[in-house]
C-alpha positions in Angstrom: -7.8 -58.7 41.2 -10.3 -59.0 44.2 -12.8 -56.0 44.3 -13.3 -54.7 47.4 -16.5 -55.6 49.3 -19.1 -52.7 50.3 -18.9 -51.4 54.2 -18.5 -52.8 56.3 -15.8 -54.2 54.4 -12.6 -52.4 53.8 -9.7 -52.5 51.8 -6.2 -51.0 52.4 -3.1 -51.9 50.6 0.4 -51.1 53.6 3.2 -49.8 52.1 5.5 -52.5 52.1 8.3 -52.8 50.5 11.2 -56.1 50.6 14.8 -55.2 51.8 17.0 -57.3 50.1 21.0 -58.3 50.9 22.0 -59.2 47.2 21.2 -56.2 44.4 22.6 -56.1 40.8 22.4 -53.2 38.2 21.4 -53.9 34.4 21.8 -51.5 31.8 19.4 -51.7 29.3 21.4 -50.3 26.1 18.2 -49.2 23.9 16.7 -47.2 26.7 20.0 -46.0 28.4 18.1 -47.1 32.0 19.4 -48.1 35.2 16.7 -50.8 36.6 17.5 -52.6 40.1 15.7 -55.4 41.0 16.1 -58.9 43.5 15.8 -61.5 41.5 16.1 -64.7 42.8 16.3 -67.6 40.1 16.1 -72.0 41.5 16.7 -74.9 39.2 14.8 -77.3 38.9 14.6 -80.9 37.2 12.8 -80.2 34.2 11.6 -76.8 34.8 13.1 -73.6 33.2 10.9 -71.1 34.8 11.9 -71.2 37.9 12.6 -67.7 39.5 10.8 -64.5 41.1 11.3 -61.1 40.9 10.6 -57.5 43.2 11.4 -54.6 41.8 13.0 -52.4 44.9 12.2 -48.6 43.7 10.5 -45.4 44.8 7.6 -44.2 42.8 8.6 -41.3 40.9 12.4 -42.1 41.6 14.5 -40.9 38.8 16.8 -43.5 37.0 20.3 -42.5 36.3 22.1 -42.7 33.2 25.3 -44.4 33.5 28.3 -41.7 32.5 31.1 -43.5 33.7 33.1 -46.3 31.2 34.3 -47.5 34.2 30.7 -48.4 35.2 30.0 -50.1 31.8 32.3 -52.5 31.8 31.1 -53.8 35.0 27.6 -53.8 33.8 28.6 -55.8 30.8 30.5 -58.0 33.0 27.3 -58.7 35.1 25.3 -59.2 32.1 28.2 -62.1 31.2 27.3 -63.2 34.6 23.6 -63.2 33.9 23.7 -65.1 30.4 26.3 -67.7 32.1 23.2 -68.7 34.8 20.8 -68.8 32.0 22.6 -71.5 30.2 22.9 -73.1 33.5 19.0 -73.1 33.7 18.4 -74.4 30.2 21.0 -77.1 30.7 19.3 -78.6 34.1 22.4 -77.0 36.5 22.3 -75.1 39.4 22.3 -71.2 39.3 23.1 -69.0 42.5 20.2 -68.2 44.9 20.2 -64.5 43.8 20.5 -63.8 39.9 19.5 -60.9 38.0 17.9 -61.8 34.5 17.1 -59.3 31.9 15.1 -61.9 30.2 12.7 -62.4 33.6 12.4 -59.0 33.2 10.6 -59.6 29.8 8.9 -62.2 30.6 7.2 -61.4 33.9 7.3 -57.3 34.3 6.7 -56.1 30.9 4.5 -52.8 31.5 6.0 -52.7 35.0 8.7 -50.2 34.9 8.4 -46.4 35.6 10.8 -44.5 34.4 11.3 -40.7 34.8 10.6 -39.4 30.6 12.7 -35.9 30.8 11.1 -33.7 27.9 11.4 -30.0 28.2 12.6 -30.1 31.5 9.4 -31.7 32.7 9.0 -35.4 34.1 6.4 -37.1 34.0 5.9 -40.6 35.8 4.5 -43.9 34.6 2.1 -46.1 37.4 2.2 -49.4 35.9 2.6 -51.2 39.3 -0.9 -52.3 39.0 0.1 -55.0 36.4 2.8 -56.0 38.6 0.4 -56.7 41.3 -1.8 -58.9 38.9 1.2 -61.1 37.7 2.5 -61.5 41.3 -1.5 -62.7 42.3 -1.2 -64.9 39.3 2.0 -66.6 40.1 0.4 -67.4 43.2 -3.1 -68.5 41.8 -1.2 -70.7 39.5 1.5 -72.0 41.2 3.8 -71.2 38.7 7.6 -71.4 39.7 6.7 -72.5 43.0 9.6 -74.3 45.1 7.4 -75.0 48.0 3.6 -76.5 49.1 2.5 -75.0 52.2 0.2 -77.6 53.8 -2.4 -75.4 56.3 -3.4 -78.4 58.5 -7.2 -77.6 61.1 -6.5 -77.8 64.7 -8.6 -81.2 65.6 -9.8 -81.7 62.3 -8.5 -83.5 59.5 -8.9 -81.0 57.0 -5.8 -79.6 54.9 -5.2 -76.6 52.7 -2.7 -76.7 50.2 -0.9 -73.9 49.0 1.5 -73.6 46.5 4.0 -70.7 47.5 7.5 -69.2 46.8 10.0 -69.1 49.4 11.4 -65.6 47.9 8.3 -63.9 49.0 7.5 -65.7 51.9 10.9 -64.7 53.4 10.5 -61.3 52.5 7.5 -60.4 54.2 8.1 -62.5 57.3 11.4 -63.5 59.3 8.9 -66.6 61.0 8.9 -67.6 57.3 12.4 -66.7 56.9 13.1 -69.5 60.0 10.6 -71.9 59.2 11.4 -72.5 55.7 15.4 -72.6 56.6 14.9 -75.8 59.1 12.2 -77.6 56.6 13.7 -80.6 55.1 11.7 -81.4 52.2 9.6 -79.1 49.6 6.5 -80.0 51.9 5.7 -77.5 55.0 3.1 -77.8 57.2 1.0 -75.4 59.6 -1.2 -75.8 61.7 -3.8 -73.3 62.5 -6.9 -73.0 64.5 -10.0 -73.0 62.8 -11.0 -69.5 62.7 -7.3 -68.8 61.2 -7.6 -71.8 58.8 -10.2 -70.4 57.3 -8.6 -66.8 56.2 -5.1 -68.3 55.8 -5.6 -68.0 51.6 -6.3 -64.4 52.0 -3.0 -63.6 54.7 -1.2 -65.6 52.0 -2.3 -63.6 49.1 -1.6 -60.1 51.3 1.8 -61.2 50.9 2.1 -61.4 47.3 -0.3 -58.5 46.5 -0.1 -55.9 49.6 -4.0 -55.5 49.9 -6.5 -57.7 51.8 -10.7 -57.3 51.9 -11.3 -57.8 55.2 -15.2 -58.5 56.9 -15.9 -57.9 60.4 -15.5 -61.7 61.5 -12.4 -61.9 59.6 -10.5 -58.9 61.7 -9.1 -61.1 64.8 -8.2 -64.0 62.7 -5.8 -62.5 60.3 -4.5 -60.2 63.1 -3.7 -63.0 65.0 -2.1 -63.9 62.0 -0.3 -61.1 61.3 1.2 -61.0 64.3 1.7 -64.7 64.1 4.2 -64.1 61.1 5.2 -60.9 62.1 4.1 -59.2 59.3 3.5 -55.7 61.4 2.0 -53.5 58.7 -1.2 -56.1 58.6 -1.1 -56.2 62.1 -1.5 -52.3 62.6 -3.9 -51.7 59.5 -6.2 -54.7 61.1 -5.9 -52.8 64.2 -7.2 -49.6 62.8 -9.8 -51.3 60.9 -11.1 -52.4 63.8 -11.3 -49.1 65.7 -12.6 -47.7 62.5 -15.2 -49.7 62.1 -17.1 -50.2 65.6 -20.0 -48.3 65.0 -20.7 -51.3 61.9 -23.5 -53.3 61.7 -23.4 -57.0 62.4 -26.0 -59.5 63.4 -24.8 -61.0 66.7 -22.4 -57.8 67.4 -18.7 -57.6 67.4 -17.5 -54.6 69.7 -17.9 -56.8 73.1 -15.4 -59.6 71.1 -13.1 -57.3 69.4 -12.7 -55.8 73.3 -11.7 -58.8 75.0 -9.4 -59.6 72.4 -8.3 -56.5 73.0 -7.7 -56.9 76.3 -5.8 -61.2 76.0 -3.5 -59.1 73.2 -2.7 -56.2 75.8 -3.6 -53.6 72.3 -4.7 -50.5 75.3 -5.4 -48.2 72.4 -8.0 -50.8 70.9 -9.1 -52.0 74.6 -9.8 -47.8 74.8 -11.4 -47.4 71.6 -13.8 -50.3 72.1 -14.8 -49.3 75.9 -15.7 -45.6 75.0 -17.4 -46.5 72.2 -19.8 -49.3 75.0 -19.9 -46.1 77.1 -21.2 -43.9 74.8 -23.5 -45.9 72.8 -24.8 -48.1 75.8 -28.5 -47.2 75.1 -28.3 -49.0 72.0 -26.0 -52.2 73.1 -28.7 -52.6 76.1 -31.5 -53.2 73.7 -28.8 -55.4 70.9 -28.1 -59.0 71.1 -24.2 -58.3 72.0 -25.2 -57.1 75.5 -25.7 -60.8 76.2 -22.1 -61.6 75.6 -20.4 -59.0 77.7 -17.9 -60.6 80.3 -18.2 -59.8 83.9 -15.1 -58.1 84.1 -16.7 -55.6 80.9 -19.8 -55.4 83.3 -17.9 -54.4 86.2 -15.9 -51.7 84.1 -19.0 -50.3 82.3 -21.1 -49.7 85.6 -18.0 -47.6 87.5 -18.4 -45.1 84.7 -19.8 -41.6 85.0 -20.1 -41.3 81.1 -22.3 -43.6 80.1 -24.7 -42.1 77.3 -28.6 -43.9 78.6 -32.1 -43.1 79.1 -32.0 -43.2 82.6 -30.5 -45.3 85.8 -33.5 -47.6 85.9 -33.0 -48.3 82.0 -29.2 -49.5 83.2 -30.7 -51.6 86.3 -32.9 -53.1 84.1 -30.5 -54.6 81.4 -28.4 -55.7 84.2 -31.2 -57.7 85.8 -31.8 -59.2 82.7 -28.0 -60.1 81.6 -27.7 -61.9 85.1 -30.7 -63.8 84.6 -29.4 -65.0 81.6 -25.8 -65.6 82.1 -26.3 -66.6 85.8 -22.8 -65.3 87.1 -21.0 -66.0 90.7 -23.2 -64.6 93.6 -20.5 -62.2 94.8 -20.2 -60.9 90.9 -23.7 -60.6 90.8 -23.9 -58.2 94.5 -20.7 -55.7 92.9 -22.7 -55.3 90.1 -25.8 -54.5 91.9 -24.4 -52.2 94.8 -22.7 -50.0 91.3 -26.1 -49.0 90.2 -26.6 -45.2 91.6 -30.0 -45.7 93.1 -30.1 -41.8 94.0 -30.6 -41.5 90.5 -33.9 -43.2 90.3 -37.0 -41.8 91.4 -38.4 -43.3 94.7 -41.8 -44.3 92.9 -40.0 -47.1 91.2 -37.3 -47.3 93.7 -40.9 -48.9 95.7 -41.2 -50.9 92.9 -38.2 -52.8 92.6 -38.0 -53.2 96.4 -41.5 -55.3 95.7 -41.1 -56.4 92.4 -38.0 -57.3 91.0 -37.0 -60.7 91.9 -33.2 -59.6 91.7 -33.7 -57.3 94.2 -35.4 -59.6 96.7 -32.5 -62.1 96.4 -30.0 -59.7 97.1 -31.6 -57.1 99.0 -29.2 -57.5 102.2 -26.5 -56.9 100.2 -27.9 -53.6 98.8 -30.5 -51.9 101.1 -27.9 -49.6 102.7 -27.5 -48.0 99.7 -31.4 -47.9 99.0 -31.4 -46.5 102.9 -29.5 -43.4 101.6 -31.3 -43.4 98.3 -34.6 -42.7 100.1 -33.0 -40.1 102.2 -31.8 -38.3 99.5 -35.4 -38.2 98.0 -36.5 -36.7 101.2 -34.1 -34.4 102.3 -32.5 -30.9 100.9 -29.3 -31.3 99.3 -27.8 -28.9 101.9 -29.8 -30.7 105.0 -28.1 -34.2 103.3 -24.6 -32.9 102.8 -24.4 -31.9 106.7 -24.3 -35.6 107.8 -23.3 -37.8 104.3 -20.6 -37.5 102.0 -22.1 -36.4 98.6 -19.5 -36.7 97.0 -19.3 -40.5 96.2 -20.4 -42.0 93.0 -24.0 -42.8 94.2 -25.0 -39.0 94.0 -23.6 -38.2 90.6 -24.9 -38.6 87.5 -24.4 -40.6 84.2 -25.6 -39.0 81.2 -28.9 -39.6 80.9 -30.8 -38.9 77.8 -34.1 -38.1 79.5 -36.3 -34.7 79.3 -36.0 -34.1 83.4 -31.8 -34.1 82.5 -31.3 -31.7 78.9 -32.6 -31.4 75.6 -31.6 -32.7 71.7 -30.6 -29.2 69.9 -30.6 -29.9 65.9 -28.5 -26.9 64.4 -29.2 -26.8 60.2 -26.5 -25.1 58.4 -24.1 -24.2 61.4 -21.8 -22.3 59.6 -24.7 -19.7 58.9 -24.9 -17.7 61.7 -25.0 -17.5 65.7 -28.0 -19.4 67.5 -29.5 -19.4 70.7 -31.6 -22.2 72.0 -33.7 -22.1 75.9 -34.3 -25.6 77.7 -35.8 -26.6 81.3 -34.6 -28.9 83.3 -35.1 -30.2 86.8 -33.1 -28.5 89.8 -31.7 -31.3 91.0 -32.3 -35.8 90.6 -33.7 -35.5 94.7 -37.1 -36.2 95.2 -36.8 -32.7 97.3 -36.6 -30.9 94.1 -38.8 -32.9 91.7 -40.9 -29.6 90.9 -38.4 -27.1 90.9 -37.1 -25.9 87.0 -34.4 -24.6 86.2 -34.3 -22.5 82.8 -30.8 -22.9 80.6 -29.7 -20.2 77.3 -27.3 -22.0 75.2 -25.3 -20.2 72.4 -23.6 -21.7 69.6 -21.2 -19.9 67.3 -19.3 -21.1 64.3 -16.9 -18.3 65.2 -15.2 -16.8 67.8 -18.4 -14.8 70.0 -16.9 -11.9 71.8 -17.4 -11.4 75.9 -19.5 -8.5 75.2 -22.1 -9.8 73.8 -22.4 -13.5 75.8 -25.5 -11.8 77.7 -27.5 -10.1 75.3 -29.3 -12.7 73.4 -33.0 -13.5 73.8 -34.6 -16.9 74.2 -35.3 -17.9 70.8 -34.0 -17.4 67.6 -30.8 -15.6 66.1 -27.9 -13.0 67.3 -25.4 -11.9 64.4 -22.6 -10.2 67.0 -19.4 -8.6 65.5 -16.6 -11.1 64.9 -13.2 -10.0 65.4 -11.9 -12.9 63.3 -12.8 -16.3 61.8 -12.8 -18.2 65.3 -13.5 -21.9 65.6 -16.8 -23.3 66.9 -18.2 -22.3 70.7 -21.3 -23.2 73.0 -22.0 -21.7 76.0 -24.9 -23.0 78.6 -25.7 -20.4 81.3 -28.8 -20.3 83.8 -31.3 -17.6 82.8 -31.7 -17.0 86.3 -30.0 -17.1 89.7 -31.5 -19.3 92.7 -31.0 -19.7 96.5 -31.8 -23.3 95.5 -28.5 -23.6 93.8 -26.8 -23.2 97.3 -24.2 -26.2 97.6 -24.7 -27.4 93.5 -22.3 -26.8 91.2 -23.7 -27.4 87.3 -21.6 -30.1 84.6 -22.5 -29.0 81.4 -22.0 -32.4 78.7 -22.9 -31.8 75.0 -23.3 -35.3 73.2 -22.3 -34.8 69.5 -23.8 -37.3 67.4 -22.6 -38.5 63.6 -23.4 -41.2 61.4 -20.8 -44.0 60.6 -21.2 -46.7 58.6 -25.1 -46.1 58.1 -25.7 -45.5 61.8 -26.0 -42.2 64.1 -23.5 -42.9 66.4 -22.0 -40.7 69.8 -19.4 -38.9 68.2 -17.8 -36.8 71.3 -18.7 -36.4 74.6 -17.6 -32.6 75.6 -17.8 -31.8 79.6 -17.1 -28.4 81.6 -18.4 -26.8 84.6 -20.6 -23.5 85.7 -17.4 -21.8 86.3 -16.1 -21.4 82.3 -19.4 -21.7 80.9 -18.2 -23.2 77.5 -16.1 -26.3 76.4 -12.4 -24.6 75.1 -12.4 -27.5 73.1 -15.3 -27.9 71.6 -15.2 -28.9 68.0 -12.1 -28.4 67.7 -11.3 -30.6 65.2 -14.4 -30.4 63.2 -14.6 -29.0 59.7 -18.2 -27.5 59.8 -17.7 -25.8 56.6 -17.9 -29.2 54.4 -21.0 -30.6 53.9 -19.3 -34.2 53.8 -18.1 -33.4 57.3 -18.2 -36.5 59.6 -19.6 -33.9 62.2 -22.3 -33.8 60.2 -26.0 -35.5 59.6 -27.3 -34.2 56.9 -25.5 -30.9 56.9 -26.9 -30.4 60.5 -25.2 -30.6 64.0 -26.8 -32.8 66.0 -26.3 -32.1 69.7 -27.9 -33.5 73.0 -26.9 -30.9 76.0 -27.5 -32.5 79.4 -27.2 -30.5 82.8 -26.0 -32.4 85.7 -25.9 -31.3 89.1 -23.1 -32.4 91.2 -23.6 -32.2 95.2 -20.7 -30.7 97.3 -20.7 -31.4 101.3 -20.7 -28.0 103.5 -20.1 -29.0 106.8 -17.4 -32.1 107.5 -19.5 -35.2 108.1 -20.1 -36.8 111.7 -17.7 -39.8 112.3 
């Protein structure tokens, strides 16, 4: 057998089982057991070991014992049968295409069966289907019995794989098999396959015969193309939750940007989702990787309309995008959408001056940008409530991302945070406008593993520890409240985001993003689904909760704008 490979590598073994038309009964006298089975037995010149077999039973499915005479006789009349097409084998003639052999049963599945041994009333069940998976990867490893060669021809090359198969199994698995090997006219089929396909056609093969694959990052789109190639759907949706699975893996060049536009020529949404949020989330990290190089404009253009990307800052995001069109040199009009998505509100006007002077993607497309750096400065130098009595502050270039610097929240690391209640204070800045640059604002947050009563939501102090009365065992809660009230918070409402971070696959990773507003005060679904109590929890680093609250204020107009 193949041992699985370490992470990023995984192994899974579908549950698949063959549905066969033709099914015969033997009774085994000694053991007084009912076995069915699809056996499917070919003549050949010369050959006398020429047949397959697939046991088609439940685990732990109890075999019958035959009561009726009735029953018996037709049992030993298929048995006649059976003895009849083995002389037929021996002597060189044909035998029907499905056959039931006690003999093959011998011979190939010895250590296979599990019967049901009824002692005392109890049962108990014997696994051997592991040897049956070993014998079936030998018959293919060995060719043994094999009725056809599958010829796996390399688009544009000259370079062919054979493989000797059987046609039982291929039909059973797939119905493209089924057709293909009903219109081939010799022994001899061939396949053509890309190069990419080609090269992991072995290891689809050998899914079919065994039910498990090892599968490596660069191998994922190949066999599920593949898999749903042949139609064998149980590959297709195990590849397709390897892949969301394993995102957050290591590679050298990068594989989330490929596994999303594959997503997206396949039409797979809940992959296409899965890759995007994980980009958004994580998009600090892909700026500084080598697969931030490979995104596609479209990818670009969907990233930058976000509001939850996870980043240091706006000028961090304008940055990597001046740097990915310097490289990949797109269409000028690309190049302008992309620019005129940045939210330069969000950057401070000390290096909004800057890039107006410096940055030689800003003096080639200034014209198609400086309205937007127009407002930008007038945002810096106006009141939020002066602003919103003439502009709409509503649009995308006021509102923030979630940015992962000091001026925006604060990390929170909770150890143990199943012990007890904790209470953590933070600063952050009133507001992104240059206007309120020195202005503070001073935030309480409260986390409880369990269910923290109204009464109490006010009465913790700054630092350290509360241990209110629970009324039962809860689930997890956070509240973020302002220690103090403010004029200054005249026409701002407060988004509250707690980042949860985890480690997968040997990286710290976004876990969940949570969002809600001043007026609840707490995320209702926060944690949720989190198990806090093991210390295994995927929740957890290091039996801590690591959290990253951000505070973003979001502008609303008072007065209708002037047309």
């Amino acid at each position: 057998m193949c041992r699985p490979h370490p992470t990023p590598d995984a192994h899974f073994s579908p549950n698949t089982r063959p549905s066969a038309t033709d099914r015969y009964h033997v009774t085994l006298k000694e053991e007084k057991l009912t076995i069915k089975a699809v056996v499917m037995a070919t003549a050949q010149p010369g050959s006398t070991n020429q047949w397959a077999l697939v046991w088609d039973r439940e685990p732990g499915q109890h075999i019958p014992r035959e009561r009726d005479w009735g029953e018996k006789k037709a049992s030993r009349r298929k048995k006649d049968d059976i003895n009849t097409g083995r002389d037929m084998v021996n002597s060189g003639g044909s035998v029907p295409a499905v056959v039931c052999l006690a003999s093959l049963c011998v011979a190939l599945c010895v250590g296979a069966l599990k019967p049901d041994v009824v002692l005392e009333n109890s049962a108990t069940t014997l696994n051997h289907s592991m040897v049956l998976v070993q014998r079936m990867e030998a018959l293919l490893t060995q060719g043994n019995g094999s009725d056809v060669s599958l010829r796996v021809q390399t688009l544009n090359t000259d370079e062919v794989k054979v493989i000797q198969v059987h046609s039982l199994v291929l039909t059973l698995q797939s119905d493209v098999f089924e057709e293909l090997l009903q219109t081939r006219n010799s022994t001899a089929m061939v396949i053509r396959e890309t190069p990419d396909c080609a090269a992991v056609f072995d290891k689809f093969i050998r899914y079919l015969y065994c039910g498990d694959i090892t599968v490596r990052l660069n191998q994922a789109i190949p066999l599920h193309k593949l898999a749903s190639k042949y139609h064998v759907w149980d590959l297709q949706q195990g590849l397709a939750q390897y892949m969301t699975q394993h995102l957050s893996s290591d590679s050298s060049t990068g594989h989330v940007v490929t596994w999303y536009q594959y997503a997206m020529q396949i039409g797979d949404v809940t992959l296409q989702n899965s890759c995007l949020q994980y980009l958004s989330w994580n998009l600090s990290s892909v700026l500084q990787s080598a697969e931030w190089s490979s995104v596609s404009p479209e990818l670009m253009l969907s990233l930058l309309q976000r509001s939850d990307l996870v980043l240091q800052s706006e000028l961090e995001l304008y940055e990597a995008l001046e740097a990915w069109i310097n490289q990949n040199q797109p269409s000028g009009e690309m190049a302008e959408n992309a620019l005129k998505a940045i939210r330069y509100a969000m950057i401070p006007p000390q290096h909004l001056f800057h890039l107006q002077k410096k940055s030689s993607l800003m003096l080639k497309y200034y014209e198609s940008v400086r309205d937007l750096l127009f407002l930008a400065f007038q945002f810096h130098s106006a009141s939020p409530v002066q602003l919103a009595k003439y502009f709409d502050v509503n649009c995308s270039l006021f509102m923030p991302r979630n940015y992962l610097s000091p001026a925006w929240g604060s990390p929170w690391v909770i150890n143990n945070p199943t012990r007890d209640d904790r209470s953590f204070s933070f600063q952050t800045q009133l507001g992104p406008s240059g206007y309120d640059a020195s202005k503070r604002v001073t935030w309480n947050a409260l986390f409880s593993p369990r269910w923290l009563p109204l009464s109490v939501r006010s009465a913790y102090p700054e630092q350290g520890s509360l241990q209110p009365t629970r009324t039962d065992g809860g689930r997890p809660r956070i509240i973020v409240t302002p220690a103090t009230s403010s004029p200054d918070f005249a026409g701002v409402s407060f988004q509250k985001t707690v980042i949860v971070s985890a480690r997968k696959q040997g990286k710290v990773v976004v876990r969940h993003v949570y969002n809600f507003h001043q007026s609840t005060e707490e995320a209702g679904d926060f944690l949720l689904e989190a198990d806090l109590q093991r210390r295994a929890s995927e929740y957890l680093i290091d039996s801590s909760l690591y959290l990253h609250i951000i505070v973003k204020p979001l502008y609303h107009s008072l007065i209708v704008a002037k047309k």
